[in-house]
C-alpha positions as CSV (number, residue, x, y, z in Angstrom):
1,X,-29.9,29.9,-43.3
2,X,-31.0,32.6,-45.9
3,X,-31.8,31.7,-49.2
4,X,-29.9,34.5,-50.5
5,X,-27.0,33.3,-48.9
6,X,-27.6,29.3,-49.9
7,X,-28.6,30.7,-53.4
8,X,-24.9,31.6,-52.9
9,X,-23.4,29.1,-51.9
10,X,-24.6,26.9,-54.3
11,X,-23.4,29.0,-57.3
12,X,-20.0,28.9,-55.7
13,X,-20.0,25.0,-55.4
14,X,-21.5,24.7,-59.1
15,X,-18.5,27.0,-60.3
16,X,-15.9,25.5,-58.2
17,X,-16.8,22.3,-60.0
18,X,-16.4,23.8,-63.4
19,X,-20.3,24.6,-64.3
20,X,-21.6,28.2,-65.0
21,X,-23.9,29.0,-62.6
22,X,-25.7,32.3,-62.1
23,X,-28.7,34.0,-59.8
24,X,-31.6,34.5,-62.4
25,X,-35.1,35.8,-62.6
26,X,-36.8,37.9,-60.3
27,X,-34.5,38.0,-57.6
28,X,-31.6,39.6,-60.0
29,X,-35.0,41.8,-60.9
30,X,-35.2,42.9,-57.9
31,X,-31.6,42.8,-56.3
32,X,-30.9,45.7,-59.0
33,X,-34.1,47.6,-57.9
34,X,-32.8,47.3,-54.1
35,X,-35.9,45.3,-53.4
36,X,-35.6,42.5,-51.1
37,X,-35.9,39.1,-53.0
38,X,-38.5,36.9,-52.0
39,X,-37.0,33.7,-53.2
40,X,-34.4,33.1,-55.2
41,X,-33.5,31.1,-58.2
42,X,-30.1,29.2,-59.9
43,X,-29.7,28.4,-63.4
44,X,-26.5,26.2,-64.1
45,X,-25.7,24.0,-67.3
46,X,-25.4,21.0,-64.7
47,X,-27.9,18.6,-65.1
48,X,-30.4,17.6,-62.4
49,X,-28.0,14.4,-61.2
50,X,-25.2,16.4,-60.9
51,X,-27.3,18.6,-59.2
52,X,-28.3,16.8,-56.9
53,X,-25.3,14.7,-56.4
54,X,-23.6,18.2,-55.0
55,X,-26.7,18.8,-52.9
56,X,-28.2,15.3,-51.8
57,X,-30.7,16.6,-49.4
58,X,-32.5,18.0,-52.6
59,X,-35.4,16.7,-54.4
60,X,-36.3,16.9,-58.0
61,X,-39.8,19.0,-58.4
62,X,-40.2,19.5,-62.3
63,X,-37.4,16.6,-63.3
64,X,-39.0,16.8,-66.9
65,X,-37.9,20.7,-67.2
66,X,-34.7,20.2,-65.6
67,X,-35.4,22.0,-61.6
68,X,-34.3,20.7,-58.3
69,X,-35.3,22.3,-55.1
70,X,-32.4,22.4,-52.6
71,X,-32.9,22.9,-49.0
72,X,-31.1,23.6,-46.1
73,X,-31.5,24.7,-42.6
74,X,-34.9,26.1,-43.1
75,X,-33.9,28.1,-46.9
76,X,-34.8,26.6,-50.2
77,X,-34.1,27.6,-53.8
78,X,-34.9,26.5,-57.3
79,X,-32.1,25.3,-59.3
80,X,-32.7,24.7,-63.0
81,X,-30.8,23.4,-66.0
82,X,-30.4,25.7,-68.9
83,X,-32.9,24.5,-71.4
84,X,-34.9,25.6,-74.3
85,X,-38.7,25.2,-74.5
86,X,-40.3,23.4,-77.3
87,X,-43.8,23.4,-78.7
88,X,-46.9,24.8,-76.2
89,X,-50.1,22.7,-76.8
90,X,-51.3,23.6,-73.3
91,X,-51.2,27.3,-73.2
92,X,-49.2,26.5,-69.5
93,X,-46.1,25.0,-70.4
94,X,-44.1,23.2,-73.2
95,X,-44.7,19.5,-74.1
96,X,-40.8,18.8,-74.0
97,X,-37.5,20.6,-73.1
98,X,-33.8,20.3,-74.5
99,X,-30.7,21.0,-72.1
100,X,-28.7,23.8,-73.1
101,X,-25.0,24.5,-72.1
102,X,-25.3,28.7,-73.5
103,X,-27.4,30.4,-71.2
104,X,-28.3,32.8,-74.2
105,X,-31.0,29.8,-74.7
106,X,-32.5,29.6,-71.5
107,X,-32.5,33.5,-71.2
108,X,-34.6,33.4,-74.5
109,X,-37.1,31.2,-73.6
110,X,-38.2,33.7,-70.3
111,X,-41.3,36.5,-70.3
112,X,-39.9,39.5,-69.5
113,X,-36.1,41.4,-70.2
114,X,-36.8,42.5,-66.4
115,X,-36.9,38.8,-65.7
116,X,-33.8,37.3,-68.0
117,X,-30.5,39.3,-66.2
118,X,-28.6,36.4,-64.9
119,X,-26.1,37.6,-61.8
120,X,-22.6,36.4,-60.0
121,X,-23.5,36.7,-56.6
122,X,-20.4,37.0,-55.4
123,X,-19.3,40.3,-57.4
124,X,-22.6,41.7,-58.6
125,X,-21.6,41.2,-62.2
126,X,-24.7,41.1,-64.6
127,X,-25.0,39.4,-67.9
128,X,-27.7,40.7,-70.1
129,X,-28.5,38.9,-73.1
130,X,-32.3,40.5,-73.9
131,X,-31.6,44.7,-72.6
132,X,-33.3,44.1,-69.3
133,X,-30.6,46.2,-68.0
134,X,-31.8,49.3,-70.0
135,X,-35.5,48.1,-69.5
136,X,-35.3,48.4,-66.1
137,X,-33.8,51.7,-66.0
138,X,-36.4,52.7,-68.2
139,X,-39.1,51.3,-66.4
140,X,-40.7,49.0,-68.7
141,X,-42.2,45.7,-68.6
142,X,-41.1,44.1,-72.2
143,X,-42.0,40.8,-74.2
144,X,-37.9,38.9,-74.6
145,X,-38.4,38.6,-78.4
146,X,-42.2,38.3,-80.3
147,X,-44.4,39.4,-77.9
148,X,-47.4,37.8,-79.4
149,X,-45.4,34.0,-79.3
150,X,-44.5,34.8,-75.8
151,X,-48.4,35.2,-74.4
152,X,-49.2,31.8,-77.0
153,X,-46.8,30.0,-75.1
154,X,-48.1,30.9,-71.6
155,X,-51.4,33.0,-71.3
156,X,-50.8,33.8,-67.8
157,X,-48.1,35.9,-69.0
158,X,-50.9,38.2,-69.8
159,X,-51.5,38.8,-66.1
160,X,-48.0,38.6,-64.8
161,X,-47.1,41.4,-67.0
162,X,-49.9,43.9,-65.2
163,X,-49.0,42.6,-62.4
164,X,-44.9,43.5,-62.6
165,X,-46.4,47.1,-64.5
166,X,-48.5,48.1,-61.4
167,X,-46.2,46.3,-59.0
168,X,-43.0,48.5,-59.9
169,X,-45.0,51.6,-61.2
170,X,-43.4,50.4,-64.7
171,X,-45.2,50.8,-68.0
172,X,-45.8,48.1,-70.5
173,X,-43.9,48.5,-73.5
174,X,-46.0,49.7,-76.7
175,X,-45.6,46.6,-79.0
176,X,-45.9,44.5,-75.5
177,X,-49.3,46.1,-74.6
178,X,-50.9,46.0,-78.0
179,X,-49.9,42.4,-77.6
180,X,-51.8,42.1,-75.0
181,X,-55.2,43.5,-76.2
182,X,-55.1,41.4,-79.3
183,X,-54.3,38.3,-77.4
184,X,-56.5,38.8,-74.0
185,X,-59.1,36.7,-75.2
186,X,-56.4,33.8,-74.4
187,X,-56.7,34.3,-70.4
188,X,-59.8,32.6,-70.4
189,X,-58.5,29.4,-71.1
190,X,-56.1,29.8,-67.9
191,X,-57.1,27.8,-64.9
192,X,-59.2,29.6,-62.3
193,X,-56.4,28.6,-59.9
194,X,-53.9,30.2,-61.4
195,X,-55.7,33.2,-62.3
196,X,-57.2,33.9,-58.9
197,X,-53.6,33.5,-57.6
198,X,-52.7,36.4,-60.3
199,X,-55.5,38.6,-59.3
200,X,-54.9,38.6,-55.8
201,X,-51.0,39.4,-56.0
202,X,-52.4,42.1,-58.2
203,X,-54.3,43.6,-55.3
204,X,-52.4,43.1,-52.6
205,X,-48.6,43.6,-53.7
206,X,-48.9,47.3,-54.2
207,X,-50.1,49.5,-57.5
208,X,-53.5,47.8,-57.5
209,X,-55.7,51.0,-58.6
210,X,-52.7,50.7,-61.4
211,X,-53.3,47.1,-61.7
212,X,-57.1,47.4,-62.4
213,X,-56.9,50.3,-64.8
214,X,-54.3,48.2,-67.1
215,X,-56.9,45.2,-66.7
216,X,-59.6,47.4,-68.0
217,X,-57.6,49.2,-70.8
218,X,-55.7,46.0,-72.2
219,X,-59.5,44.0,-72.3
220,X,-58.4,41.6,-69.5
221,X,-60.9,42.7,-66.7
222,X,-64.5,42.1,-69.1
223,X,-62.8,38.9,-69.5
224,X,-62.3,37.4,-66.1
225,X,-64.4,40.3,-64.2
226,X,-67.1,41.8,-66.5
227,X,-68.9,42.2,-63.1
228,X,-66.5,45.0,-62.2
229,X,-66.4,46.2,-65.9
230,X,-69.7,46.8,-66.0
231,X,-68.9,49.5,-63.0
232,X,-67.9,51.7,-65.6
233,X,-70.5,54.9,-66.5
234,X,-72.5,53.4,-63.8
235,X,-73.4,57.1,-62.0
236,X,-73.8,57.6,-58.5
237,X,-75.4,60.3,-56.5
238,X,-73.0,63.5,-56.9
239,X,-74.4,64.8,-52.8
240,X,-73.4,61.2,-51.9
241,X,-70.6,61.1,-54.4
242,X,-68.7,64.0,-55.4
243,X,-65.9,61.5,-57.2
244,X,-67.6,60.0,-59.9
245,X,-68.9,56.9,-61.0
246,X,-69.1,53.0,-59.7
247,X,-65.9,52.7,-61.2
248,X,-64.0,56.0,-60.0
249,X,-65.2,54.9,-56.5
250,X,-63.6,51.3,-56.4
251,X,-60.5,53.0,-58.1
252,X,-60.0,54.9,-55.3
253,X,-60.8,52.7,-53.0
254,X,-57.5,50.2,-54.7
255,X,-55.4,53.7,-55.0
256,X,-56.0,54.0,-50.6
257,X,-54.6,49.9,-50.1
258,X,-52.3,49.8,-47.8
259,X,-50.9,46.1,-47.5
260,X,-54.0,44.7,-47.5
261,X,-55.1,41.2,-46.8
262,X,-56.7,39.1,-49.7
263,X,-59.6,39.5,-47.8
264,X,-60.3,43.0,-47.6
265,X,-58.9,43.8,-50.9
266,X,-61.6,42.0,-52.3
267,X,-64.1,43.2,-50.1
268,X,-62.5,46.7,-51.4
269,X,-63.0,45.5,-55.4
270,X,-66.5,44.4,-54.7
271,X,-68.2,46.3,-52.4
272,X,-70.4,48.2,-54.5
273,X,-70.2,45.1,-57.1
274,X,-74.3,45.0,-56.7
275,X,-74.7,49.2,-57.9
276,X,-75.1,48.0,-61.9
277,X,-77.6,45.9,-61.5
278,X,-79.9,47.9,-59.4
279,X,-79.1,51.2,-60.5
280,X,-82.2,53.1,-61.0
281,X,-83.2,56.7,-61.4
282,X,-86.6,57.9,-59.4
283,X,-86.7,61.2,-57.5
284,X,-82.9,60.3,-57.2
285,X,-80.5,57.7,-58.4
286,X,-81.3,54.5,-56.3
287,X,-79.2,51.5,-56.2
288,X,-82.2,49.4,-54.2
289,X,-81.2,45.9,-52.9
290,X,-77.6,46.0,-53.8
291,X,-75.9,44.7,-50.7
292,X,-78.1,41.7,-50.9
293,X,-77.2,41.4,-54.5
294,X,-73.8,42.1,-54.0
295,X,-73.5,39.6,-51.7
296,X,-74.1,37.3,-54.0
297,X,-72.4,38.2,-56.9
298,X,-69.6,38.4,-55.1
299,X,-70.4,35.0,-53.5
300,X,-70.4,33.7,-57.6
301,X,-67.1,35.5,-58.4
302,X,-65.0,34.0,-56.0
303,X,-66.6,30.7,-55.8
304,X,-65.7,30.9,-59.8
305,X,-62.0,31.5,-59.0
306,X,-62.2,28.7,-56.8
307,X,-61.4,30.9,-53.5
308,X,-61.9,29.2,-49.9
309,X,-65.2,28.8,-48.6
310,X,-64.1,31.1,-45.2
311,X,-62.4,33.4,-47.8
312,X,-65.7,33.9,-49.8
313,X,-67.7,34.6,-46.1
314,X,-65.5,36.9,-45.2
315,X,-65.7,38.5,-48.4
316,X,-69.9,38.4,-48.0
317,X,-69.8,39.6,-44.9
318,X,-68.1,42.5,-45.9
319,X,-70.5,43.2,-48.4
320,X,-73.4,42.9,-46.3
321,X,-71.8,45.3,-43.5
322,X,-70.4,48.0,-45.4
323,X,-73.5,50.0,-45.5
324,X,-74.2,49.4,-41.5
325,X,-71.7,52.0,-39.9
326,X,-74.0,55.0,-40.9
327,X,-76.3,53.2,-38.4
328,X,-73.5,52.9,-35.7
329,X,-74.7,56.6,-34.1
330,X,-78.3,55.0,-33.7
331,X,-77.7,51.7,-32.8
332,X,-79.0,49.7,-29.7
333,X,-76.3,48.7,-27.2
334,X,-77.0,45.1,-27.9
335,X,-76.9,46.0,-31.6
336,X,-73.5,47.7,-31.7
337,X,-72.2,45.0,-29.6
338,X,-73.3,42.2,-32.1
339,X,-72.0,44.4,-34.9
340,X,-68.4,45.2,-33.2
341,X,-67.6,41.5,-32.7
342,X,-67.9,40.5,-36.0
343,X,-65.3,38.3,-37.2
344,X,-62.1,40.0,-38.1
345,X,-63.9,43.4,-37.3
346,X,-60.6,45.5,-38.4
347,X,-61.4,44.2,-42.1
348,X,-64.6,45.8,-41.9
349,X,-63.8,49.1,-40.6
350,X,-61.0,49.4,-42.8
351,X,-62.8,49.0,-45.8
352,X,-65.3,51.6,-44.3
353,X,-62.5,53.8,-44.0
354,X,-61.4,53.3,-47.3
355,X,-65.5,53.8,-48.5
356,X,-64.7,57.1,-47.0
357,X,-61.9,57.9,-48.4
358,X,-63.0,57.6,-51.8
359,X,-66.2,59.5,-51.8
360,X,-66.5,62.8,-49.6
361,X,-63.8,62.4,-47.2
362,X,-65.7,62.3,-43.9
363,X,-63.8,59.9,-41.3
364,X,-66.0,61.0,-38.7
365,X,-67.9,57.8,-38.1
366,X,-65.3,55.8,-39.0
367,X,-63.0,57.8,-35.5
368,X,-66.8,57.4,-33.7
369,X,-66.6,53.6,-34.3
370,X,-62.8,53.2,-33.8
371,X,-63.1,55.1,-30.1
372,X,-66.2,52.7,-29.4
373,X,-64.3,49.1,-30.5
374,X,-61.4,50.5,-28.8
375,X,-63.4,51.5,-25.5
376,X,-65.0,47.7,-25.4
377,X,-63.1,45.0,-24.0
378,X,-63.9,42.0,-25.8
379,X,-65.3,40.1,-23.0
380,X,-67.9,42.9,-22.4
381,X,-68.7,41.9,-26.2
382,X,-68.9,38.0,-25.9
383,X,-69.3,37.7,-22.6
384,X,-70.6,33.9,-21.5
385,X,-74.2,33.7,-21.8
386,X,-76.3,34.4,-18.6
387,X,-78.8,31.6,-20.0
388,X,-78.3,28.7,-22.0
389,X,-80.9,25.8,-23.7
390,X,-80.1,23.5,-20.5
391,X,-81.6,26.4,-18.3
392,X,-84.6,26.7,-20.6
393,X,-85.3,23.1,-20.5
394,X,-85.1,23.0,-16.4
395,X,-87.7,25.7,-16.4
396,X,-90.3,23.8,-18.2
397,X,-90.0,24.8,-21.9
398,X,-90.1,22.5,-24.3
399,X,-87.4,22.5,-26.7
400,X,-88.0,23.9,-30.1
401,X,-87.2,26.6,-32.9
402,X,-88.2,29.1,-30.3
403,X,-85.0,28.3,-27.7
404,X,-83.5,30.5,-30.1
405,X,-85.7,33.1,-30.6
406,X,-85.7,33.2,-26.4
407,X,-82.3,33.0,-26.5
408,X,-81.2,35.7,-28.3
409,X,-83.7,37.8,-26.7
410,X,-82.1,36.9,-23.6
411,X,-78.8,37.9,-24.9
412,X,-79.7,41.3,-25.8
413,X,-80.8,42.2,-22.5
414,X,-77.7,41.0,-21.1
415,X,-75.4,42.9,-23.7
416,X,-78.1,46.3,-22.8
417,X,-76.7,45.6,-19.1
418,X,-80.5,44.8,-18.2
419,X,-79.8,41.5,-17.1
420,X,-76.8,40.2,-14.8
421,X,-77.5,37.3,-13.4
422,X,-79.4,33.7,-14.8
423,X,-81.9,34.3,-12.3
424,X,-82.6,38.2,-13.7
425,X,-82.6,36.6,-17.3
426,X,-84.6,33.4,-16.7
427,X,-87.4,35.6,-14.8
428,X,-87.1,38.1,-18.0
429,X,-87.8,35.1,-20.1
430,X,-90.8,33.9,-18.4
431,X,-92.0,37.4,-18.7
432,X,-91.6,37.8,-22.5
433,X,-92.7,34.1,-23.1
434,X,-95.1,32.7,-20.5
435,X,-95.8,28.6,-20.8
């Protein structure tokens, strides 16, 4: 089953019983933009046990604010109890609820107008108690009521609302915005969790150039990224880069994001993340070292928004590549081979695509390595080793930090198509490194 249609059919049950019941939240959001929901929502002015007496194979999962989760056949949706929000002491969410029977109430208590349209699902009828109808049509991102009590309550409503702007190509509503920039200090008391979550539905949902730019002009990004603020003015070489600055680059590089994964829109963000810190002028401007210190700055960012460690090494390893596909042309056989089987390979020439893209425009290495990854089978590019340690042991070498040294040596004269058997290899071997 859908969850739009059990969303549904559980209004209808509510209202057959004699409870209001109503779609609410982002799915009405989107229904009315003809955007398909992602999940879907119920509010009701049943209480959780009647709730969940209708739907038994449902489970309370915030039974202190009034929301049960029923599933069925695979779908699931959030049904809550109208309720009004008490006092904030957490910045995250309020210290007690009271059940409401007037939907007005909960509707009050939301972020956004664009998120407090409640819906009949079965006629399409919309109640609109905050002007999210005309918000919507207007294509604004509002504050339901004091804009500046609304960020108190929850801080990550700071994020969301760039998120839903550049998201929906909206704009943030004047007295919303300047809400914003006095209150964006707030964000940094937001979990890293919760934030990184924010951030990375930023850049991967669509509009994340947008996104960035409202970060920077709201005071948001020096707060949670002043390694990417500090992109800004940072000059690059015009012969090299005709666009602009650090920062013009990266923008363009988020404006070219085409359903990215978290990966490689971070890889996008923080490419040149290491250009500040090593920028330099000589005969020219220099940015010496900055993959290597990229890498790791990088490496701190996302280990400070608590990513994954195989999130963060992907994320490195982009770093450290990006600069290698000027090489490609030059390479060694062995070399390219090594370099084209990198782990998740498309990421990296994607983003070197996108590098492209957003300086002068030249794909033509980019189409040289695409016809050579496309041209190599992968077993030609991990194919099983001619010569292993075992090998190197029966021929009389002791074992040691040099087996790898060997090893690899051995390797790239297999990959050069010098070698083909373990015979050719293991004779190579003893001629490189005699006992």
């Amino acid at each position: 089953m859908e969850a739009g249609a059990l969303a549904k059919r559980i209004v209808s049950e509510l209202r057959g019983a004699g409870h209001q019941a109503f779609l609410v939240g982002g799915c009405v959001r989107d229904l009315l933009l003809g955007i398909a929901p992602k999940d879907f929502d119920v509010a009701t002015d049943a209480g959780p046990d009647r709730i969940m007496g209708f739907f038994p194979r449902s489970g309370q999962v915030g039974a202190h604010f009034g929301v049960v989760l029923v599933r069925e056949a695979g779908a699931q949706v959030e049904v809550a109890t109208f309720r009004r929000d008490l006092d904030y002491s957490d910045g995250r969410r309020p210290d007690a609820v009271q059940f409401e029977s007037d939907p007005r109430q909960d509707v009050l208590r939301r972020d956004f107008t664009i998120n407090g349209l409640l819906m009949d699902p079965e006629g399409g009828a919309v109640l609109d108690l905050v002007g999210g109808r005309a918000d919507l049509e207007n294509r604004l991102v509002r504050a339901i009521g004091d804009p500046d009590a609304r960020f108190r309550e929850d801080h990550l409503r700071l994020l969301r609302a760039v998120r839903f702007a550049a998201r929906l190509g909206f704009q943030i509503e004047s007295a919303t915005f300047e809400a914003i920039r006095r209150n964006h200090s707030l964000i940094t008391k937001v979990s890293a969790e919760r934030i990184r979550h924010e951030l990375v539905r930023i850049l991967t949902e669509g509009g994340a150039r947008r996104g960035f730019e409202l970060l920077d002009s709201t005071g948001l990004l020096a707060r949670l990224l002043p390694e990417v603020a500090a992109m800004k003015g940072v000059a690059q070489p015009p012969e090299f880069h005709p666009e602009g600055d650090v920062w013009v680059h990266t923008l363009l590089l988020l404006d070219n994001l085409e359903r990215p994964t978290a990966t490689l829109a971070l890889g996008a963000l923080l490419h040149d993340v290491g250009k500040p810190p090593t920028f330099r002028v000589a005969e020219r401007i220099r940015f010496d070292g900055h993959v290597e210190t990229g890498m790791k700055m990088a490496h701190d960012i996302m280990t400070r928004l608590r990513f994954s460690r195989d999130e963060i090494e992907q994320v490195e390893a982009l770093v450290a590549n990006h600069m290698r596909f000027k090489d490609v042309p030059r390479m060694k056989e062995s070399t390219l081979k090594r370099f084209l089987r990198l782990p998740k390979f498309d990421e990296h020439l994607e983003l070197h695509r996108l590098d492209c893209l957003g300086s002068r425009r030249d794909l033509e290495t980019y189409e040289l390595v695409r016809r050579k990854r496309a041209a190599q089978p992968e077993e030609h590019l991990r194919p099983a080793r001619l010569l292993t340690g075992t090998d190197l042991l029966a021929a009389g070498y002791p074992p040691g930090p040099q087996y790898s040294v060997m090893l690899t040596w051995a390797e790239d004269a297999q990959l050069e198509g010098i070698v083909h058997t373990t015979e050719e290899a293991l004779a190579l071997v003893r001629q490189k490194f005699p006992q």
